[in-house]
RODO-2510 file (C-alpha; in nm, 4 decimals, decimal comma):
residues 345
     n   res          X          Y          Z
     1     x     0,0000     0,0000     0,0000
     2     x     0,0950     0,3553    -0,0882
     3     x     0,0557     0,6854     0,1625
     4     x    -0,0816     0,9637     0,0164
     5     x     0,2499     1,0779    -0,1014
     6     x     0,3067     0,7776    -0,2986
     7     x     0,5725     0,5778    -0,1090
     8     x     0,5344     0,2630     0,0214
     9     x     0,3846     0,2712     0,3817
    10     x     0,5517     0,1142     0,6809
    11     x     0,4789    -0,1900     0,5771
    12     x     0,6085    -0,5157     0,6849
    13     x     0,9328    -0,6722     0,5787
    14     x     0,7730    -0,9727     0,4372
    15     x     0,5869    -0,6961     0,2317
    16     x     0,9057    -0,6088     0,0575
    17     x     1,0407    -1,0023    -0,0024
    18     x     0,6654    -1,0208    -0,1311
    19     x     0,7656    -0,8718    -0,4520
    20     x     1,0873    -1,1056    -0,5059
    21     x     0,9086    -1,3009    -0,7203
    22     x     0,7430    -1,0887    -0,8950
    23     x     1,0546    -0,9125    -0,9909
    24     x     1,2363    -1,2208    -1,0903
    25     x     1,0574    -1,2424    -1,4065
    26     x     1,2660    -0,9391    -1,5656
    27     x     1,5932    -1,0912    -1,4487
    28     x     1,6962    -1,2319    -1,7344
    29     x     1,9228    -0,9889    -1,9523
    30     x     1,9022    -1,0318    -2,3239
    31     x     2,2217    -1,0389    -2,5216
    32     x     2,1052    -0,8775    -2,8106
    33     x     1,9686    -0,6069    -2,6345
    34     x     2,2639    -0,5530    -2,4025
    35     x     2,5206    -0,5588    -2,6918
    36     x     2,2884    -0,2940    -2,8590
    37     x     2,3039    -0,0672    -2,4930
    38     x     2,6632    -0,0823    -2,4911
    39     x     2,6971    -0,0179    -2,9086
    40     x     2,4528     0,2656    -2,8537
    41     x     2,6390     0,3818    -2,5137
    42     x     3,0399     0,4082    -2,6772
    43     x     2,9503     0,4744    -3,0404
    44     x     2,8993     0,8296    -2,9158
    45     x     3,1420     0,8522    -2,6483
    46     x     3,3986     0,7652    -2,9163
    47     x     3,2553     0,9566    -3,1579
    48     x     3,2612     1,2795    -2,8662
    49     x     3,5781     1,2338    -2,7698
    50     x     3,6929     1,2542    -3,1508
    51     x     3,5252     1,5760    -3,1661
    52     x     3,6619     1,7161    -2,9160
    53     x     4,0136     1,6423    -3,0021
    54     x     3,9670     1,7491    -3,3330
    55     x     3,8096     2,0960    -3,1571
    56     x     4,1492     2,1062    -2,9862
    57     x     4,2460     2,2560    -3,3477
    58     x     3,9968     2,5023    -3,3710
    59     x     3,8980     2,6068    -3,0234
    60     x     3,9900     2,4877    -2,6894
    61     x     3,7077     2,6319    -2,5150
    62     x     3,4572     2,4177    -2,8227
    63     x     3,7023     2,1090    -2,6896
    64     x     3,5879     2,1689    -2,3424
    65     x     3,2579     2,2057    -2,4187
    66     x     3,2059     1,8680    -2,6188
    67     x     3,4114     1,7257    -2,3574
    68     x     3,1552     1,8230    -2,0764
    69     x     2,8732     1,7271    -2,2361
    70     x     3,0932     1,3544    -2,3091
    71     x     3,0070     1,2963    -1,9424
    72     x     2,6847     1,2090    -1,9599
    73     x     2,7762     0,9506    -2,1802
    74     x     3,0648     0,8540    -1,9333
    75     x     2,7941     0,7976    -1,6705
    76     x     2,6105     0,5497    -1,8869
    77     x     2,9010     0,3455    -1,9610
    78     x     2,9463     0,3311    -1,5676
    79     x     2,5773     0,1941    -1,4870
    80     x     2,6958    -0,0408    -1,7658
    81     x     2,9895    -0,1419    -1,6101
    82     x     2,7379    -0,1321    -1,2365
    83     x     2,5413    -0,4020    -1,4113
    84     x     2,8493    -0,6416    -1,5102
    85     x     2,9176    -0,6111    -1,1336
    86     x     2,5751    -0,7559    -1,0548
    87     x     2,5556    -0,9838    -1,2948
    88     x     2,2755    -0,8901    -1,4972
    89     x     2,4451    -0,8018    -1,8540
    90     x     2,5098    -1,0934    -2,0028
    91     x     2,4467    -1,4577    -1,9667
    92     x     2,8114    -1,5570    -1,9895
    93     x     2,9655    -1,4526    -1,6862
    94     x     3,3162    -1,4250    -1,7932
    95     x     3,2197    -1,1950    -2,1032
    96     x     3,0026    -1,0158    -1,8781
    97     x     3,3614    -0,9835    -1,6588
    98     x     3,5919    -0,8767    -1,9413
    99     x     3,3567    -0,6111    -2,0410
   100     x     3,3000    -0,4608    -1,7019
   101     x     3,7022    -0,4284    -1,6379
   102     x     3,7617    -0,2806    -1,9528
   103     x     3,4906    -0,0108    -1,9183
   104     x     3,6448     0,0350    -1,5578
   105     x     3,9503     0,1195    -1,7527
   106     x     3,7374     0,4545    -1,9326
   107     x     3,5737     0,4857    -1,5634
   108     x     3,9196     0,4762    -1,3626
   109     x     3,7179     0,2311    -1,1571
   110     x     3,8869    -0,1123    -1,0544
   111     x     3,6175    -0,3378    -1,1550
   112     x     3,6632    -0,6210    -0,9113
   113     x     3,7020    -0,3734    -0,6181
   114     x     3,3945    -0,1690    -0,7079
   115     x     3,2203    -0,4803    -0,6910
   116     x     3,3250    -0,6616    -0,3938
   117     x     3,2479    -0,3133    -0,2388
   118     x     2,9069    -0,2393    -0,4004
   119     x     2,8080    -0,5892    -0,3014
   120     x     2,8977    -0,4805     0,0414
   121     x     2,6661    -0,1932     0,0077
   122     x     2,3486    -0,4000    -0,1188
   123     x     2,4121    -0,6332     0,1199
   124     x     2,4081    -0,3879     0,4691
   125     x     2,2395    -0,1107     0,2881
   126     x     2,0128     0,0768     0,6107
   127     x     2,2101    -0,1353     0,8286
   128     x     2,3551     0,1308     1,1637
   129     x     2,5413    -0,1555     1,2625
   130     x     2,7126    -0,2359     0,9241
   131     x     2,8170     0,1426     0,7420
   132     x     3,1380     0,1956     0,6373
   133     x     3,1763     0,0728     0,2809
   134     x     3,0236     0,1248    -0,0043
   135     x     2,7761     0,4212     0,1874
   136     x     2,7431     0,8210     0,2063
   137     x     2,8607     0,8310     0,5661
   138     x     2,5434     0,9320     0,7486
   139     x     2,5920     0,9707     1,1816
   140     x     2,3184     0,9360     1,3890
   141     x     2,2299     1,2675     1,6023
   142     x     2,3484     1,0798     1,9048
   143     x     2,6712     0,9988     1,7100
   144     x     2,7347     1,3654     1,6599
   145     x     2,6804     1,4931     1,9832
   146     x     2,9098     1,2404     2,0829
   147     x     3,1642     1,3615     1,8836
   148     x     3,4132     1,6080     2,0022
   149     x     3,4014     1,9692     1,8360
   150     x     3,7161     1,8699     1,5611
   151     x     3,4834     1,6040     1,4963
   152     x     3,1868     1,7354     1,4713
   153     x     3,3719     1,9947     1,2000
   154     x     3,5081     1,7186     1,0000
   155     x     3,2183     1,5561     0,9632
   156     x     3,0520     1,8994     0,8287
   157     x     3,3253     1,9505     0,6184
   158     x     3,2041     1,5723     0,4652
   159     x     2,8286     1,6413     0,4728
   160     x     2,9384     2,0410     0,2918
   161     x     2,7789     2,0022    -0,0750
   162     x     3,1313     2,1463    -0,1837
   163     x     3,3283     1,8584    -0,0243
   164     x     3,0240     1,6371    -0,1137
   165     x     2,9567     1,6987    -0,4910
   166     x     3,2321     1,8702    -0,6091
   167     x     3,6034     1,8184    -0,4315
   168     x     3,4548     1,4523    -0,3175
   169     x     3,3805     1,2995    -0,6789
   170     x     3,7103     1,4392    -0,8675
   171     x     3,8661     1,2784    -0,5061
   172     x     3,7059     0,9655    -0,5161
   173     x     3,7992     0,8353    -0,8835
   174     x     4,0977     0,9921    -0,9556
   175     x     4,2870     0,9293    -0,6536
   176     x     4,1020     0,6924    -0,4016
   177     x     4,0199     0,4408    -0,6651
   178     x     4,3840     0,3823    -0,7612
   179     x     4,4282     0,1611    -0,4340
   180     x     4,1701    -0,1143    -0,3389
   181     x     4,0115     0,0890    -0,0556
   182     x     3,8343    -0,1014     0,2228
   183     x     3,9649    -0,4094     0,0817
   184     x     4,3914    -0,2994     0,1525
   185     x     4,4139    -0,6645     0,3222
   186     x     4,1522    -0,8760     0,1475
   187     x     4,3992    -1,0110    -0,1139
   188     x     4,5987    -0,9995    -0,3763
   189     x     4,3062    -1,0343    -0,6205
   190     x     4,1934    -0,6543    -0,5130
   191     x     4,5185    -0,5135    -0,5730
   192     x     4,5752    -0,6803    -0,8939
   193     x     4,2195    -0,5191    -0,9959
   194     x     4,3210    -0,1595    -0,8788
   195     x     4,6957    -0,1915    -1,0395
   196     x     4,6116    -0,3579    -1,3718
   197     x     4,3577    -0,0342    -1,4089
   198     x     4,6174     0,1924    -1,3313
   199     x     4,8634     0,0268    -1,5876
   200     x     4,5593     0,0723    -1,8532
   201     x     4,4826     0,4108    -1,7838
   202     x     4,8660     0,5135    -1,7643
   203     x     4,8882     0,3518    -2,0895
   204     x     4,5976     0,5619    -2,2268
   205     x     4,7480     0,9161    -2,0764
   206     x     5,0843     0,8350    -2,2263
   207     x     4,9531     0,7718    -2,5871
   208     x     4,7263     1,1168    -2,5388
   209     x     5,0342     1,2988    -2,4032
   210     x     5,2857     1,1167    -2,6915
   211     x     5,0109     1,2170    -2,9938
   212     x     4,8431     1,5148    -2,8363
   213     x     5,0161     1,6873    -2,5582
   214     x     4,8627     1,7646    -2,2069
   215     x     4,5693     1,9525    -2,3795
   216     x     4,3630     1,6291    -2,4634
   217     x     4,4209     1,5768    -2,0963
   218     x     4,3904     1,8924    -1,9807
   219     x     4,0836     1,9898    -2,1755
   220     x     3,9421     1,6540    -2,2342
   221     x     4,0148     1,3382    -2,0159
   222     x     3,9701     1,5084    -1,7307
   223     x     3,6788     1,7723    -1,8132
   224     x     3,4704     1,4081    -1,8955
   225     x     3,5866     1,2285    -1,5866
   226     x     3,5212     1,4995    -1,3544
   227     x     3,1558     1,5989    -1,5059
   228     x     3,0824     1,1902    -1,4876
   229     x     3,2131     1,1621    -1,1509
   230     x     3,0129     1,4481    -0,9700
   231     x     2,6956     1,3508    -1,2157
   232     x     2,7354     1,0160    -1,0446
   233     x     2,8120     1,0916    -0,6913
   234     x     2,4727     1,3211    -0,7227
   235     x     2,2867     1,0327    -0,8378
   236     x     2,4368     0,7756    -0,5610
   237     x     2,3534     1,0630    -0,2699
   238     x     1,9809     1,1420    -0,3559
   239     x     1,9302     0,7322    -0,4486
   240     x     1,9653     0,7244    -0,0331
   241     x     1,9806     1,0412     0,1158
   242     x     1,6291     1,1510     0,1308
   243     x     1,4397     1,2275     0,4455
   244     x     1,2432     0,9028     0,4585
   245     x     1,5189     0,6053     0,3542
   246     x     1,5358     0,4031     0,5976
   247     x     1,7811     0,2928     0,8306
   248     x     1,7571     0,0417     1,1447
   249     x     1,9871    -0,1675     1,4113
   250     x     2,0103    -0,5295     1,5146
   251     x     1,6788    -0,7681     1,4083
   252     x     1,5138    -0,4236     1,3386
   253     x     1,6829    -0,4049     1,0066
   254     x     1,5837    -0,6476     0,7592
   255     x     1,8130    -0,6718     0,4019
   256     x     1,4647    -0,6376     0,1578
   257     x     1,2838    -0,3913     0,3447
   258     x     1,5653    -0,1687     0,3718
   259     x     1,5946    -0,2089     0,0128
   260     x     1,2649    -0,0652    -0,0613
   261     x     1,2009     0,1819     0,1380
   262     x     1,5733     0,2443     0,1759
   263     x     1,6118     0,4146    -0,2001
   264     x     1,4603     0,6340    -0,4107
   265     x     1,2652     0,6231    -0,7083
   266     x     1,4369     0,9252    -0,9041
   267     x     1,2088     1,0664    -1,1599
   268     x     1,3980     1,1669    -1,4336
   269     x     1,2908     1,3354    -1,7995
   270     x     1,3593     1,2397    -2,0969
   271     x     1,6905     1,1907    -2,2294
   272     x     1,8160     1,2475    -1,8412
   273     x     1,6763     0,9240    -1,7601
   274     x     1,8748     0,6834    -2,0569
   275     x     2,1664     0,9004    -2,0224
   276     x     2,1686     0,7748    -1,6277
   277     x     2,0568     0,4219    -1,7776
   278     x     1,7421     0,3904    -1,5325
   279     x     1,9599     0,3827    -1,2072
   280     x     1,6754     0,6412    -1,0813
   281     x     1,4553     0,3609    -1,0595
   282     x     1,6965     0,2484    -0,7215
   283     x     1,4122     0,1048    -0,5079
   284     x     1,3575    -0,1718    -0,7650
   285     x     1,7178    -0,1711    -0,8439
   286     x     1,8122    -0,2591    -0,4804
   287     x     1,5337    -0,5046    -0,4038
   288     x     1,6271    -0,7487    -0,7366
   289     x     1,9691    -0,6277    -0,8642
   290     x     1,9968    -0,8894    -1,1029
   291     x     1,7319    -0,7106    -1,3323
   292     x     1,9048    -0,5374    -1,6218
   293     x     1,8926    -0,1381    -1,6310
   294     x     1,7476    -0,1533    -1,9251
   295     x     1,4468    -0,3453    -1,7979
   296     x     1,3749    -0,1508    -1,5200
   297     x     1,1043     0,0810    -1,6755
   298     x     0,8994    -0,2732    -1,7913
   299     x     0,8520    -0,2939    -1,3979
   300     x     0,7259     0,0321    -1,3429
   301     x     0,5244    -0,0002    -1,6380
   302     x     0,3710    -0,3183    -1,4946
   303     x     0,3385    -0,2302    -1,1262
   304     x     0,2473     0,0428    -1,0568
   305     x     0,2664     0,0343    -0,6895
   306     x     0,6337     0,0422    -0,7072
   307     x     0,5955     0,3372    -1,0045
   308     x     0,4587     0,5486    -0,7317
   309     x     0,6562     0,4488    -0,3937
   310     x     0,9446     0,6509    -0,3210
   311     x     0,9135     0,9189    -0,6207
   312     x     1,1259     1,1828    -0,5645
   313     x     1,1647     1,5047    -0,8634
   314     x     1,4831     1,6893    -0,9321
   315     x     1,3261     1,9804    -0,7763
   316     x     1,2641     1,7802    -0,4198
   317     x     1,5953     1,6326    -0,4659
   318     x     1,7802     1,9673    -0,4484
   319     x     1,6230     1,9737    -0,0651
   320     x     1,8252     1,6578     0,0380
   321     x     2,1537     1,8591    -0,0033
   322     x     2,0276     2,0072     0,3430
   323     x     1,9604     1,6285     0,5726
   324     x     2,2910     1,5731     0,7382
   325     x     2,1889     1,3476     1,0395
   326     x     2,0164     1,0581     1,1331
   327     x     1,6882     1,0923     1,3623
   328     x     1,6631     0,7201     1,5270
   329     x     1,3866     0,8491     1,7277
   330     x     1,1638     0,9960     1,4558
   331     x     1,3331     0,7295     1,1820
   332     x     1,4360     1,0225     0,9372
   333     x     1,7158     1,2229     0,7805
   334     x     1,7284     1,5753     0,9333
   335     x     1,9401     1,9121     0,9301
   336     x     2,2321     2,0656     1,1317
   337     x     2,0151     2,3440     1,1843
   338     x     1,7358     2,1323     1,2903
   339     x     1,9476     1,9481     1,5488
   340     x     2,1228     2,3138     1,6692
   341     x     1,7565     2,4271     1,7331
   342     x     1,7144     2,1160     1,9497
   343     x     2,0616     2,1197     2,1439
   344     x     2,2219     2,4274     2,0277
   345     x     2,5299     2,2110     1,9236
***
């Protein structure tokens, strides 16, 4: 059942497991259709970042500009790359592999460590007990107060939207990806992940530097990697940081209800919503993550329960950029300012 704002009530976890298998009737990917998504996905980031270089020649601020807009397409390959990781691409797993680490190559994201850690994050999403990997650190208010004042400023340096969507994204997958964070002692498999895409993409900036100079770099490489990395780190934050996600402790927190009523249903236009290859659609996404992206829509389309929980415009999602803290008591996201006005902290 639906509230009269359209998400999912507080329903039951067995609610949420209800719909398992439902869902599992769009889990199968179809090859033709994926090869066509990723055809129709780097045909035009090739074909962008030609442009651009070939701009270079005529103007470097027309370079920049093609190379901004390449971004987008950046993003898709990414969710492309997100779906390898789950498993829903292809059929044949070891394809499916191949193709995922090479588009982590274009992504500078080391595919088996992105997905030993997203799998990390699906599995404790919600979970107080269980944050650390994988999440948008989000204290409790009781874990801020508790905090001394150096740590209560660090942590609103974090939660600043400059840190957050615009130092944090260029931080996270230009630098931080190029060791196997959160997984330094898990093995040699990690490592060999995060320093086999290094080789790759130190192979790929000495060829641009050797043919082009730094201004392919400069103007291009990283222009598209930056715009893709703060598009995405956007998308990740609102997917769970709206006031009603959900988190929980101990046997309160169950893995599919958190799920549900843990993301967001992102309502997206038209071409926004291809370009972000239906990752909006997050609350179905994290309840049966083997569904392909580009099946997603068929289940809103067919249920339209789940087309209405959770909705959340661009124009409401702007407002999350202000929920810092964790209520446990009132089981929502709220402000600094709202917890000053209670404390005065």
């Amino acid at each position: 059942m639906t509230d009269q704002t359209g998400r999912l009530g507080n329903a039951p976890p067995r609610n949420a497991r209800a719909w398992l298998s439902t869902l599992a009737r769009y889990r199968d990917p179809m090859s033709a259709r994926s090869l066509f998504e990723l055809a129709a996905t780097l045909v035009p980031f090739v074909a962008l970042w030609v442009l651009a270089w070939a701009a270079l020649s005529v103007s470097a601020w027309l370079a920049l500009s093609v190379a901004l807009l390449n971004g987008a397409f950046l993003v898709r390959i990414f969710v492309i790359q997100h779906d390898c990781g789950h498993g829903s691409f292809l059929t044949n797993r070891k394809a499916q592999d191949w193709i995922g680490r090479t588009l982590g190559v274009l992504t500078l994201t080391p595919y088996a460590v992105w997905k030993r850690t997203h799998s990390i994050h699906h599995a404790h999403h919600g979970d107080l007990d269980q944050r650390g990997i994988g999440d948008v650190l989000t204290l409790t208010i009781d874990e801020y107060r508790a905090r001394s004042a150096v740590g209560r400023l660090m942590y609103r340096l974090y939660r600043h939207p400059v840190v957050m969507f615009l130092l944090g994204p260029s931080y996270l997958f230009i630098l931080q990806n190029r060791l196997p964070m959160g997984l330094m002692n898990a093995g040699w498999r990690y490592w060999t992940s995060a320093m086999g895409t290094n080789a790759m993409i130190g192979i790929a900036l000495g060829l641009m530097i050797w043919f082009g100079g730094l201004m392919p770099v400069l103007l291009i490489f990283l222009p598209t990697s930056v715009v893709a990395a703060t598009i995405g780190v956007w998308l990740f934050y609102v997917q769970h940081q709206f006031e009603e996600t959900h988190w929980s402790r101990g046997e309160q927190w169950q893995l599919h209800h958190a799920a549900l009523e843990g993301s967001s249903h992102y309502v997206l236009p038209q071409p926004l919503q291809w370009l972000s290859g239906n990752i909006g659609i997050h609350h179905v996404h994290h309840l049966y993550s083997r569904i392909p992206f580009y099946r997603l829509p068929e289940v809103l389309r067919d249920h339209r329960e789940l087309a209405e929980a959770q909705r959340l415009t661009i124009g409401e999602s702007l407002a999350t950029v202000r929920l810092h803290l964790w209520d446990e008591t009132e089981g929502r996201l709220v402000s600094f300012a709202e917890v000053r006005a209670r404390s005065g902290l």
